[in-house]
N, CA, C and O atoms as a Tinker XYZ file with bonds, in Angstrom:
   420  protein
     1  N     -1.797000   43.874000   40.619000    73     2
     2  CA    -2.144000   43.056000   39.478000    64     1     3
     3  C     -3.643000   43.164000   39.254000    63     2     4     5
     4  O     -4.417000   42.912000   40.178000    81     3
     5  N     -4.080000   43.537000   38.039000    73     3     6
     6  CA    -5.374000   43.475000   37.729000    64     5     7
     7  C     -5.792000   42.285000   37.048000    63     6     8     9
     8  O     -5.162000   41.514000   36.324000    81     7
     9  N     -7.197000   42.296000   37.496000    73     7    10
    10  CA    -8.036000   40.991000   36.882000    64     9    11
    11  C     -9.460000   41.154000   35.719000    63    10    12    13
    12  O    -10.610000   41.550000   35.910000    81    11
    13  N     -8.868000   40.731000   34.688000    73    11    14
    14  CA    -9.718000   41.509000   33.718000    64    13    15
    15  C    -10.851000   40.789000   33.555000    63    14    16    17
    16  O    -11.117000   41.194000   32.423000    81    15
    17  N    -11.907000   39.877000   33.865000    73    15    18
    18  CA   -13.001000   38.842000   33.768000    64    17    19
    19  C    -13.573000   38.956000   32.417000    63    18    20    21
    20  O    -13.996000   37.913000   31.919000    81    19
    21  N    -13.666000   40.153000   31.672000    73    19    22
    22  CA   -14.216000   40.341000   30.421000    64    21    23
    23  C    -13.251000   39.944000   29.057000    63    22    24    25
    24  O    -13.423000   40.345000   27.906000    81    23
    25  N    -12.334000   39.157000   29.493000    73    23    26
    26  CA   -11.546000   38.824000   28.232000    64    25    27
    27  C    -12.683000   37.259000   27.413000    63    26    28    29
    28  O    -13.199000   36.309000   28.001000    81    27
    29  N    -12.690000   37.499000   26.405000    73    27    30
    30  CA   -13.037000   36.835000   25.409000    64    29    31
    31  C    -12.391000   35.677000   24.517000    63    30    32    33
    32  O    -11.432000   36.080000   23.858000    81    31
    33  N    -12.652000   34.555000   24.380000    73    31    34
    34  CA   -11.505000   33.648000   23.722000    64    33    35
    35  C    -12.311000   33.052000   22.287000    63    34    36    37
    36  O    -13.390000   32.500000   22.499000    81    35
    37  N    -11.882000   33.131000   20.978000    73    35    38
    38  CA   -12.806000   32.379000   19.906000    64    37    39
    39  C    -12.179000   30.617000   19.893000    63    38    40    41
    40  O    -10.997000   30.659000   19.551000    81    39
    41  N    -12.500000   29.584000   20.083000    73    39    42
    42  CA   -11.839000   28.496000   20.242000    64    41    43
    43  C    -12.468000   27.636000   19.012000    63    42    44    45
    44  O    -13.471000   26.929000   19.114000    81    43
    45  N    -11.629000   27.842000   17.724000    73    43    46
    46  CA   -11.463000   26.850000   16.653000    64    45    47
    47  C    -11.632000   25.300000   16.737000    63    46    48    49
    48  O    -10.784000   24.653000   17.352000    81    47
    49  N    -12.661000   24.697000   16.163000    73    47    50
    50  CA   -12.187000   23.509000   15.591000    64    49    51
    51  C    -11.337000   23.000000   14.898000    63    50    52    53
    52  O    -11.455000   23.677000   13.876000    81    51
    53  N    -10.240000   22.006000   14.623000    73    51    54
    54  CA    -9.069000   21.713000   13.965000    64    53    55
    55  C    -10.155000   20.934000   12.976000    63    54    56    57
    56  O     -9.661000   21.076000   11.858000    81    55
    57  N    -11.073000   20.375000   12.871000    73    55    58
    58  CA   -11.903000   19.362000   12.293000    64    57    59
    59  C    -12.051000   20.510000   10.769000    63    58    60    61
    60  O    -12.843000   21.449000   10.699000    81    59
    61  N    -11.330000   20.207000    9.975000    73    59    62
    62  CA   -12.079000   21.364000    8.375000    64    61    63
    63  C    -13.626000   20.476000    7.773000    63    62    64    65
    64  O    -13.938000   19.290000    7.673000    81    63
    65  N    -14.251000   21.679000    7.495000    73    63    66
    66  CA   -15.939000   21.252000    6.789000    64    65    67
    67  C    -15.841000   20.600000    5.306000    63    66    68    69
    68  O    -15.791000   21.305000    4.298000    81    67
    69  N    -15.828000   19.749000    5.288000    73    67    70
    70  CA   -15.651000   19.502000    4.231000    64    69    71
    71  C    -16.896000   18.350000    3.360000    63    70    72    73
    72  O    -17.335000   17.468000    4.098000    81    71
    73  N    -17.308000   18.352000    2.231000    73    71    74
    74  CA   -17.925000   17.708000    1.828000    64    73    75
    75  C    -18.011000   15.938000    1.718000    63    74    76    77
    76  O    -17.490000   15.572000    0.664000    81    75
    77  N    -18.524000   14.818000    2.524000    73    75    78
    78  CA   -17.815000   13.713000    2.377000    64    77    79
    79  C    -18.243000   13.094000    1.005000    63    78    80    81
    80  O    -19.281000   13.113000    0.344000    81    79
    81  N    -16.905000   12.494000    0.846000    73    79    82
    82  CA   -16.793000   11.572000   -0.246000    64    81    83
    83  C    -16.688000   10.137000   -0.246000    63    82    84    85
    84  O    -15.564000    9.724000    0.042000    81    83
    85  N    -17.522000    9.309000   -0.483000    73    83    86
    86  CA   -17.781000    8.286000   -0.047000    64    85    87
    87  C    -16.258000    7.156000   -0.902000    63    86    88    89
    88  O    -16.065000    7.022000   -2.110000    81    87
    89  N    -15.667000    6.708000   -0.069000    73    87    90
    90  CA   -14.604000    5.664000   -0.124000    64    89    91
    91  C    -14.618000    5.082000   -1.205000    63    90    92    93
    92  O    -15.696000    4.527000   -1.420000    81    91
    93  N    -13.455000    4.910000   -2.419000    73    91    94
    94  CA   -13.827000    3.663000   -3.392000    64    93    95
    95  C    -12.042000    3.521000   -4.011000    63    94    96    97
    96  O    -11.129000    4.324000   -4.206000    81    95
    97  N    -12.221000    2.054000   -4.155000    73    95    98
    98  CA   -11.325000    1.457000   -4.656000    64    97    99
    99  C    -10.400000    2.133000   -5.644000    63    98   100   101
   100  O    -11.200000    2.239000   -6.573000    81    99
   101  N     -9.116000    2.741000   -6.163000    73    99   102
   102  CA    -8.737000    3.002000   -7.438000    64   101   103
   103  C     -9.319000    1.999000   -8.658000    63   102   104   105
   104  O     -9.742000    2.298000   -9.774000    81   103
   105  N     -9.157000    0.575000   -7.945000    73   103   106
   106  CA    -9.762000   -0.650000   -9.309000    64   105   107
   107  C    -10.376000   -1.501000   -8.974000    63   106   108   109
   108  O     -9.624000   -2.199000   -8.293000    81   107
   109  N    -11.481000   -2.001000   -9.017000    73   107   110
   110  CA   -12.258000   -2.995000   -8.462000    64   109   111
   111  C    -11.794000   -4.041000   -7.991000    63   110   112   113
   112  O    -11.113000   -4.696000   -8.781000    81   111
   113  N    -11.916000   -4.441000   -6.980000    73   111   114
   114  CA   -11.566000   -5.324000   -6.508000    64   113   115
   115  C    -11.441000   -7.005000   -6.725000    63   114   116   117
   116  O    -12.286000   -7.088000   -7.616000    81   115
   117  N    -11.156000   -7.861000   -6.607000    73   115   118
   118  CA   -11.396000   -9.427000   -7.395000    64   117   119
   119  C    -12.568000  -10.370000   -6.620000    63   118   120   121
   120  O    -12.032000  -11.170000   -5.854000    81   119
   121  N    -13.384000  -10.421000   -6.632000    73   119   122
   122  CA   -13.731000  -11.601000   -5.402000    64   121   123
   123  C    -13.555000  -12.384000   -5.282000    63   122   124   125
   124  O    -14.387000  -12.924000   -4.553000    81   123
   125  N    -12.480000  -13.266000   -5.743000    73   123   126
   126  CA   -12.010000  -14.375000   -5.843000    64   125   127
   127  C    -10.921000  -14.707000   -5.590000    63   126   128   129
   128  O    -11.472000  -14.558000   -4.500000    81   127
   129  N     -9.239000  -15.219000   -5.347000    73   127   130
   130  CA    -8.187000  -15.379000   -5.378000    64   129   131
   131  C     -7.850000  -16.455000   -5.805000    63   130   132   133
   132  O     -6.680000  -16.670000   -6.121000    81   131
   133  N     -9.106000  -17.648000   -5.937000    73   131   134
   134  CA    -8.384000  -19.028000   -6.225000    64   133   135
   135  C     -7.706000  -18.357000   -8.056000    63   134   136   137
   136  O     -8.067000  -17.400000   -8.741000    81   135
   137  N     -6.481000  -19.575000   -8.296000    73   135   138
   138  CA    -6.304000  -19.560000   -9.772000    64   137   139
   139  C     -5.396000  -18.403000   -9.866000    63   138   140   141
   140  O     -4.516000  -18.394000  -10.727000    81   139
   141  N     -5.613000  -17.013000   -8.689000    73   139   142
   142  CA    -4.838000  -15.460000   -9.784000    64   141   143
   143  C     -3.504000  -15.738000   -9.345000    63   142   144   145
   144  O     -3.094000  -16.400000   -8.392000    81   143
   145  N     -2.870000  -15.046000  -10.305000    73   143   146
   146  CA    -1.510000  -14.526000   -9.748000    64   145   147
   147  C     -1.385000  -13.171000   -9.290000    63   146   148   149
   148  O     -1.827000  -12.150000   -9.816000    81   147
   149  N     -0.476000  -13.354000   -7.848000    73   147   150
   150  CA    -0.501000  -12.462000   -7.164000    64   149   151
   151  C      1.396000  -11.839000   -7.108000    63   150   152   153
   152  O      2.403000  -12.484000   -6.818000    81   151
   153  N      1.265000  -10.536000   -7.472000    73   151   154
   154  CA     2.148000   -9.722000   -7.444000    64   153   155
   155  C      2.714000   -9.691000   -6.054000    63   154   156   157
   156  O      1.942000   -9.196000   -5.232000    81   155
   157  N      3.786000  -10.067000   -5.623000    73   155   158
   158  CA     4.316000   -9.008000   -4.211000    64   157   159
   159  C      5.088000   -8.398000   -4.337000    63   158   160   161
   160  O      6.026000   -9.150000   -4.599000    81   159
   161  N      5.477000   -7.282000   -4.342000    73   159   162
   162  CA     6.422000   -5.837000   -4.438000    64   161   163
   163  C      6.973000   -5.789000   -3.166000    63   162   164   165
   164  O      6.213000   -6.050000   -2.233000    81   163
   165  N      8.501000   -5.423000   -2.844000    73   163   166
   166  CA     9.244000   -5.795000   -2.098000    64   165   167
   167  C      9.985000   -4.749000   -2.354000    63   166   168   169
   168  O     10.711000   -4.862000   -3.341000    81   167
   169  N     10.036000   -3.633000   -1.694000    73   167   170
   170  CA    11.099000   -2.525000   -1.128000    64   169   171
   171  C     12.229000   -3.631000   -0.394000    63   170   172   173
   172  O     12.265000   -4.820000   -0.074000    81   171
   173  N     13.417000   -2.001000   -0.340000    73   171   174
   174  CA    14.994000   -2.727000    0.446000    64   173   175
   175  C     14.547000   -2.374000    2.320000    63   174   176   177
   176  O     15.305000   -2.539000    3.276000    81   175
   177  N     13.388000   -1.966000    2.350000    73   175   178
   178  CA    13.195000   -2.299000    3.696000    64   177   179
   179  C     13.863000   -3.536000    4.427000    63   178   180   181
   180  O     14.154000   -4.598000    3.876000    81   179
   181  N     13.979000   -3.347000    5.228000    73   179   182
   182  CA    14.509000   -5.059000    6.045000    64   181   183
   183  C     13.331000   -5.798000    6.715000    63   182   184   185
   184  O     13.524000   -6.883000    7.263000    81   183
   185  N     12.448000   -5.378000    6.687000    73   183   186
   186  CA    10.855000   -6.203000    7.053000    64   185   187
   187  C      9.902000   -6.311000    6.039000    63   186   188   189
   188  O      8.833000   -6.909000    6.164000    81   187
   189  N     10.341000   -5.652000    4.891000    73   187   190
   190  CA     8.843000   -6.355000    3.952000    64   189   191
   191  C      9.301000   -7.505000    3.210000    63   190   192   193
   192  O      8.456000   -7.869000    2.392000    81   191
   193  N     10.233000   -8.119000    3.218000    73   191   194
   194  CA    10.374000   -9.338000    2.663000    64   193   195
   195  C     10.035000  -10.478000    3.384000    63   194   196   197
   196  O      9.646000  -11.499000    2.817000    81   195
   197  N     10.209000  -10.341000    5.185000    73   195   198
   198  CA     9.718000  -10.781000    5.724000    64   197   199
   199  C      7.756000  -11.387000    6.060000    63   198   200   201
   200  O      7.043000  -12.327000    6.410000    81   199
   201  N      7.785000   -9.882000    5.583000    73   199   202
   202  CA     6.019000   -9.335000    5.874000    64   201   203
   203  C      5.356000  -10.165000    4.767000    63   202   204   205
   204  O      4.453000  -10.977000    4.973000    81   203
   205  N      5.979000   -9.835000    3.383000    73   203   206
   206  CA     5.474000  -10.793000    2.440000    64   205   207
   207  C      5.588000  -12.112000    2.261000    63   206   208   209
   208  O      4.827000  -12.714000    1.504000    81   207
   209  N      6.586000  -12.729000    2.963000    73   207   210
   210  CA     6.664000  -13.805000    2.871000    64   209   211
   211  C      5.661000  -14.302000    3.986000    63   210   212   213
   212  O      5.403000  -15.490000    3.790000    81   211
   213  N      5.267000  -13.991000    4.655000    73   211   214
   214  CA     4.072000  -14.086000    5.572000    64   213   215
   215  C      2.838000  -14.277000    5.022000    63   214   216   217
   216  O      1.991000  -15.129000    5.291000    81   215
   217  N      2.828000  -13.398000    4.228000    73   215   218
   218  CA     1.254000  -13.126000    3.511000    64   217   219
   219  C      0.923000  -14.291000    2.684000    63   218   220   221
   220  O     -0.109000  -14.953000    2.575000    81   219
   221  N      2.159000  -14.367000    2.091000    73   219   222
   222  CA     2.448000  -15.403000    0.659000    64   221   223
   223  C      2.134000  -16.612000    1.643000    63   222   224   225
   224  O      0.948000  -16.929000    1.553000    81   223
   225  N      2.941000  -17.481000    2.677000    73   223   226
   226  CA     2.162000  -18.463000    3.022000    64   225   227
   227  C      0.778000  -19.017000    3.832000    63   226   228   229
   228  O      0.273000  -20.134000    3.951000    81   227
   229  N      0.381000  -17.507000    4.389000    73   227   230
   230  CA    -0.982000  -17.689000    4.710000    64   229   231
   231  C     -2.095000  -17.608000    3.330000    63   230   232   233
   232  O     -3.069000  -18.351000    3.208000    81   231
   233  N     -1.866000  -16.993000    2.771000    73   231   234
   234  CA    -2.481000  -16.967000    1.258000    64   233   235
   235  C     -2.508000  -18.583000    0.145000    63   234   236   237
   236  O     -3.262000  -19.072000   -0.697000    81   235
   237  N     -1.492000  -18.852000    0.652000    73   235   238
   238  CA    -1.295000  -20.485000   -0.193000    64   237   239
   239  C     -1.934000  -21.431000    0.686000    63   238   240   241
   240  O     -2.190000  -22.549000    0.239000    81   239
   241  N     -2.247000  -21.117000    1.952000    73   239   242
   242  CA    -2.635000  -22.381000    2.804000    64   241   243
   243  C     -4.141000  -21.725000    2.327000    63   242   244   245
   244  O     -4.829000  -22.648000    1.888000    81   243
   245  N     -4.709000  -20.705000    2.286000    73   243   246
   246  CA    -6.424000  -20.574000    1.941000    64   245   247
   247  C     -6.442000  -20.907000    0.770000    63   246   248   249
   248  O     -7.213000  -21.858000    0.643000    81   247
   249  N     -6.128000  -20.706000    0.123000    73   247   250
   250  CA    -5.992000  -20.509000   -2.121000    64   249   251
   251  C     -5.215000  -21.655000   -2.240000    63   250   252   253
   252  O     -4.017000  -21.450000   -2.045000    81   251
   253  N     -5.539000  -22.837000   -2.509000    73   251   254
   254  CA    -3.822000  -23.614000   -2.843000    64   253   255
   255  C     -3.545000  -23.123000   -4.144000    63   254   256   257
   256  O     -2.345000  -23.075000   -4.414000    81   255
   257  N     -4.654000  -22.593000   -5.379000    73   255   258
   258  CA    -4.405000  -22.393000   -6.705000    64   257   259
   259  C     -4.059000  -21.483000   -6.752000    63   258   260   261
   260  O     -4.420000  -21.053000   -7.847000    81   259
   261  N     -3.359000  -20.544000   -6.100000    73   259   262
   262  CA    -2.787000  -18.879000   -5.941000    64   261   263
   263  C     -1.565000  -19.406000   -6.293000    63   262   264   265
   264  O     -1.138000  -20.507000   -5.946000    81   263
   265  N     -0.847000  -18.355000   -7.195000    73   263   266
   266  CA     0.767000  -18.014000   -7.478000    64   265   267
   267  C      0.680000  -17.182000   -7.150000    63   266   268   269
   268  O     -0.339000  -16.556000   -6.857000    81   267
   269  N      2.323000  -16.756000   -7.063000    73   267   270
   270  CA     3.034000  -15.568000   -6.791000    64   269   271
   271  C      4.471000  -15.274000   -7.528000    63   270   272   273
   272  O      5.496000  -15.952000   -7.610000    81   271
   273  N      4.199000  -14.280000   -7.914000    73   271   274
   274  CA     5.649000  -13.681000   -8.292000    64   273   275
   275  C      5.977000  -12.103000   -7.962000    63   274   276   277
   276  O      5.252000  -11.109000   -8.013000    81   275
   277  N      7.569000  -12.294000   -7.550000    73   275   278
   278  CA     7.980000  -11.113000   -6.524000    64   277   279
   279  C      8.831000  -10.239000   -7.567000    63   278   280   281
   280  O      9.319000  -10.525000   -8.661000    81   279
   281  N      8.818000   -9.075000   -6.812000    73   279   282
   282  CA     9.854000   -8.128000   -7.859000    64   281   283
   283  C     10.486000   -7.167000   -6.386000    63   282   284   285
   284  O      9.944000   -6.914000   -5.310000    81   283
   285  N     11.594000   -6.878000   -6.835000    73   283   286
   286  CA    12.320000   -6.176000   -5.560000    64   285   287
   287  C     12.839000   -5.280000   -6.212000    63   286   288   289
   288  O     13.660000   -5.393000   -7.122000    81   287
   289  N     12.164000   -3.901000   -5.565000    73   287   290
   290  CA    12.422000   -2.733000   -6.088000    64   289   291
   291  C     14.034000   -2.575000   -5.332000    63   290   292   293
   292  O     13.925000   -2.416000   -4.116000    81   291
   293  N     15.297000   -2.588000   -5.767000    73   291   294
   294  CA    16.280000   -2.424000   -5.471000    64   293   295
   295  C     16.793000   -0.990000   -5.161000    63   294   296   297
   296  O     17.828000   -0.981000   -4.496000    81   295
   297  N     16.332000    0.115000   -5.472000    73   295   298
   298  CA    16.904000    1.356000   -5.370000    64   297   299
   299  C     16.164000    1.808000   -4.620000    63   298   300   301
   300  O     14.951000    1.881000   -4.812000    81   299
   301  N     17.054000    2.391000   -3.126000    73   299   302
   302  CA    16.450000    2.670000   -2.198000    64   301   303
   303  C     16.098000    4.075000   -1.880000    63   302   304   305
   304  O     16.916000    4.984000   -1.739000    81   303
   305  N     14.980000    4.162000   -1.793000    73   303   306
   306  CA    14.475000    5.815000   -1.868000    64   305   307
   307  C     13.813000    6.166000   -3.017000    63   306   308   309
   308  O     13.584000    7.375000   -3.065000    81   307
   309  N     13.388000    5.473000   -4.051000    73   307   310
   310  CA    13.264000    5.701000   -5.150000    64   309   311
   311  C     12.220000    5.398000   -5.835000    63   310   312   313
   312  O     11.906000    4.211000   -5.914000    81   311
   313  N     11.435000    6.406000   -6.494000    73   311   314
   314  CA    10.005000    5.720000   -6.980000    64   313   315
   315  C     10.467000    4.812000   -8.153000    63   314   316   317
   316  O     11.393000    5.191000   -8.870000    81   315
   317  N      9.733000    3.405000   -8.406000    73   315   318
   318  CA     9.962000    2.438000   -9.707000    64   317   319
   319  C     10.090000    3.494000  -10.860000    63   318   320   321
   320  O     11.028000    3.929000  -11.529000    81   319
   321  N      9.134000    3.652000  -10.819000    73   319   322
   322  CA     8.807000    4.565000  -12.099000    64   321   323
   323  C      9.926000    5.566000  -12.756000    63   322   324   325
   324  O      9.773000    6.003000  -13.897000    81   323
   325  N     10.813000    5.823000  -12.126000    73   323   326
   326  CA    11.919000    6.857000  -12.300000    64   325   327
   327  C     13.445000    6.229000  -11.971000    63   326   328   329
   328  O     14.564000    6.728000  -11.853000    81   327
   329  N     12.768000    4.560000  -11.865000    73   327   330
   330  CA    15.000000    3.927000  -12.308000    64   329   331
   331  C     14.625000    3.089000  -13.569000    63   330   332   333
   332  O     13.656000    2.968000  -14.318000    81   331
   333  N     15.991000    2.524000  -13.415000    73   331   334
   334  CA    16.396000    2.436000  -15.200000    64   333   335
   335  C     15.483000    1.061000  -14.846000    63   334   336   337
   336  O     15.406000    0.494000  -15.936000    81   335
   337  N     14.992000    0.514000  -14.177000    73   335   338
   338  CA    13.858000   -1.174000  -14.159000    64   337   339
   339  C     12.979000   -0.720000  -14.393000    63   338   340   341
   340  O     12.114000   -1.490000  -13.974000    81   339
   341  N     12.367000    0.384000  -14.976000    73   339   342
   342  CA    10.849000    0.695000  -15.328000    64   341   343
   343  C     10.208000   -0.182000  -16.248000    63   342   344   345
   344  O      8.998000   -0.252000  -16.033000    81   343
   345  N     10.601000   -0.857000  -17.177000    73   343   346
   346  CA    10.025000   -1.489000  -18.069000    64   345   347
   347  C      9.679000   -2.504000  -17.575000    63   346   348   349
   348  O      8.532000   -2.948000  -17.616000    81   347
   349  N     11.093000   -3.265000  -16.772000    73   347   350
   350  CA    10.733000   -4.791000  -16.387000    64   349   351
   351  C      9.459000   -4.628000  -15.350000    63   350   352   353
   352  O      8.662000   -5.559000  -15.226000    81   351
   353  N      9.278000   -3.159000  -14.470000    73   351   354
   354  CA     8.523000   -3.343000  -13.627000    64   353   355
   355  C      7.268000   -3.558000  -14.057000    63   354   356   357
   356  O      6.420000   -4.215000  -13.453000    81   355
   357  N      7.084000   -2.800000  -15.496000    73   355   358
   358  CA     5.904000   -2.544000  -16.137000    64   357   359
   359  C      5.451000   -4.068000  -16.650000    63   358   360   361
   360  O      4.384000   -4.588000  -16.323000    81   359
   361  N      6.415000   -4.668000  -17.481000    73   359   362
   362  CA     6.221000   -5.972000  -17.222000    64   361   363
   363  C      5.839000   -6.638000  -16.133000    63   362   364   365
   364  O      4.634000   -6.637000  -15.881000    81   363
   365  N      6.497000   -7.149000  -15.496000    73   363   366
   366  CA     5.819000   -7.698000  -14.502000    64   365   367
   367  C      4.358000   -7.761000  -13.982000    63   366   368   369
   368  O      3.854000   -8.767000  -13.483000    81   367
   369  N      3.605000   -6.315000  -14.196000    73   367   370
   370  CA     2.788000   -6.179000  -13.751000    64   369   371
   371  C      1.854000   -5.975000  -14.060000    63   370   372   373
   372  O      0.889000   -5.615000  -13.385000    81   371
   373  N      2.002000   -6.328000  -16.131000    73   371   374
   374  CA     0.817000   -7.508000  -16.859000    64   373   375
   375  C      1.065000   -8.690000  -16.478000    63   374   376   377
   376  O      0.024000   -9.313000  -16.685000    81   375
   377  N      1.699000   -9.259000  -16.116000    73   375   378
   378  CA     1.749000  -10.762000  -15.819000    64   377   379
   379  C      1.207000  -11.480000  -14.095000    63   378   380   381
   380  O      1.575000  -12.473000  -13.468000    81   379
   381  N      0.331000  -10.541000  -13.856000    73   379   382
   382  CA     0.005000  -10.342000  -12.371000    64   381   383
   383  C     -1.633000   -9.733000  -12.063000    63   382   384   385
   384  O     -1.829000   -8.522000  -12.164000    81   383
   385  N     -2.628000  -10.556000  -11.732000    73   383   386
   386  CA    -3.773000   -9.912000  -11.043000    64   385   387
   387  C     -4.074000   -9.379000  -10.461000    63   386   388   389
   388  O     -5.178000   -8.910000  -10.736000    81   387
   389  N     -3.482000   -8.964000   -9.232000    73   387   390
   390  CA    -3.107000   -8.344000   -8.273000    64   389   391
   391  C     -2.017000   -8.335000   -7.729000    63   390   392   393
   392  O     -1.245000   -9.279000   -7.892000    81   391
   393  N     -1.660000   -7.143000   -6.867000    73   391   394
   394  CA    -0.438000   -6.805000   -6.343000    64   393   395
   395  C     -0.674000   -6.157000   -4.796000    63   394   396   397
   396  O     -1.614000   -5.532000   -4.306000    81   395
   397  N      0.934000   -6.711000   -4.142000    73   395   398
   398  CA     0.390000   -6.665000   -2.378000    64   397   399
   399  C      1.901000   -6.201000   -2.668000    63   398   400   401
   400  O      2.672000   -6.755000   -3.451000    81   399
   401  N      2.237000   -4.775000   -1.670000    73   399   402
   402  CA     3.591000   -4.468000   -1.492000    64   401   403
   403  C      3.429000   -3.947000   -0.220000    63   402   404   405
   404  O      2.442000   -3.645000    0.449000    81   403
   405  N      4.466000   -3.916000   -0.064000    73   403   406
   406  CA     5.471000   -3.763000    1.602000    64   405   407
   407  C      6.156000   -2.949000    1.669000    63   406   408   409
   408  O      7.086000   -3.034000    0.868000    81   407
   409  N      6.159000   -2.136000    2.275000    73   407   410
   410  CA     7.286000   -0.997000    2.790000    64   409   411
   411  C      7.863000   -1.498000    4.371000    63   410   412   413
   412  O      6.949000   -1.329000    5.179000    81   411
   413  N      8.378000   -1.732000    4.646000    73   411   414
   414  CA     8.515000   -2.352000    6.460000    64   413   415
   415  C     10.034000   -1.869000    6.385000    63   414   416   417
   416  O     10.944000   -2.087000    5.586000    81   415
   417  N      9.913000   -1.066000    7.639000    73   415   418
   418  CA    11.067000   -1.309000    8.318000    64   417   419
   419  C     11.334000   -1.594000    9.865000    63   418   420
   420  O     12.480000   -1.791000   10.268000    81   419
């Protein structure tokens, strides 16, 4: 068996160079919550109804002037946008300041 000592190895970084882009919101954010209404979106997960209902009463004990109204995306696997509830969803979500959704399973 020979022993070759002159073998050579190039050892890659997985890390790609890339230019950074500094973090930002799709929509500005609110600084406030007293007064808004707050959207919760609710997949057929079996834990985000749970999860939200969590949020929803820690959110009412800080905010007492916070609402909420829920919408439950019923079709499972399925982007809103592409079942026959597209409109109501679209509705809904002028009638809403913000929105908190859940995927949990």
């Amino acid at each position: 068996m020979s022993s070759n000592t002159d073998i050579a190895y190039e050892v890659l970084s997985p890390w790609a160079e890339a230019d950074p882009v500094p973090i930002r919101a799709i929509n500005a954010r609110i600084s406030d919550l007293s007064g808004k209404k707050l959207g919760l979106f609710c997949n057929t997960k079996r834990v985000a109804e749970p999860t939200l209902k969590v949020i929803e009463n820690r959110l009412k004990k800080k905010y007492t002037s916070v609402t909420f109204s829920w919408f439950y995306n019923t079709v499972p696997n399925e982007a809103i946008m592409e079942q026959p509830r597209k409109d109501e969803f679209e509705n809904w979500l002028k009638g809403v300041d913000e929105v908190i959704a859940a995927y949990g399973d």
